[in-house]
N, C-alpha and C positions, 0 to 999 in steps of 0.2 A: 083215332088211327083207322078211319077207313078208308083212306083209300089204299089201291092195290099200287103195288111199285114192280116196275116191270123190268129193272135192272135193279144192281148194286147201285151202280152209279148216278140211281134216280135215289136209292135208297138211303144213302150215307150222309147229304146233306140233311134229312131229316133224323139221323143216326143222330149227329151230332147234337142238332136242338135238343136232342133228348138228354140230353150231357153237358148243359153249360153250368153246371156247380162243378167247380172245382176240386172240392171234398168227393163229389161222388167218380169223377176221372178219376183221380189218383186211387181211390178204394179198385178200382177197375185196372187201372196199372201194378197194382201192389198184389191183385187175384192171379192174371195174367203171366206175371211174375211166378207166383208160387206152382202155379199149372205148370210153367217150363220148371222150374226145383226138382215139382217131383217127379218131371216125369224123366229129365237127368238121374236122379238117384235111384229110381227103378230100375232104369236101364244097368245103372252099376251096382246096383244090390241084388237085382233082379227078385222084389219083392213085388210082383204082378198082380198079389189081393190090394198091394195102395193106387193102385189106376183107381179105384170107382170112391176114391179123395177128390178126384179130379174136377166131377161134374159140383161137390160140396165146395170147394174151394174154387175154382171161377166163377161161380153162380149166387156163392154166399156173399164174398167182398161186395160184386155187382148192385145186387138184391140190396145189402143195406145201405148202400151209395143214393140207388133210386129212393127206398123208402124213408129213408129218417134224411136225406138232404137233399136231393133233388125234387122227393116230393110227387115222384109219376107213377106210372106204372109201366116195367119192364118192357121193352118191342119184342124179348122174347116171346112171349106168350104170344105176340101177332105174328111175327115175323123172324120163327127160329132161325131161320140159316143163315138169311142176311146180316140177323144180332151175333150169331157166331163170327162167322166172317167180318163185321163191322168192331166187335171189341180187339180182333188181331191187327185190322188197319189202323183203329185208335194207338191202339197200344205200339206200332211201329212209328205214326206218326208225331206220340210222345217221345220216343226216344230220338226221332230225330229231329225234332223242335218245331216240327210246325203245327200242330198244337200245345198251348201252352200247358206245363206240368204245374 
């Protein structure tokens, strides 16, 4: 991963090669998921010490997607904002079918 990506949009077809296991998308839809949960039920509980669940649970489903099945290593650690911003595209683009779930 060295080269530098000078948009999103240069960014996210490389996002994707980094996510063609199956098992490890859906671990990343299913983290994603859990981040909107709770941060619905904070809002309604207004229990604001479970926000800092939030970085464990998007970051942990992710994390074991990449290491026990897809086998790489995270673009977090290269390219934090872009890997933020590319698991909420994923994660829209699984819901609305153009990537496959």
């Amino acid at each position: 991963m060295s080269k530098k990506y000078q948009s999103f949009a240069e960014f996210y077809p490389f996002y994707l090669s980094e996510h063609s296991n199956t098992t490890c998308r859906r671990l990343h839809f299913v983290g994603s998921f859990c981040v909107l949960a709770l941060v619905v039920w904070v809002l309604i509980t207004q229990t604001w010490i479970a926000l800092l669940l939030l970085p464990v649970i998007g970051y942990g489903f992710a994390w074991v997607g990449h290491f026990f099945f897809e086998k790489n290593r995270p673009a977090t650690f290269t390219y934090p904002a872009y890997s933020f911003v590319g698991d909420w595209v994923m994660f829209k683009d699984m819901l609305t079918g153009r990537i496959k779930f």
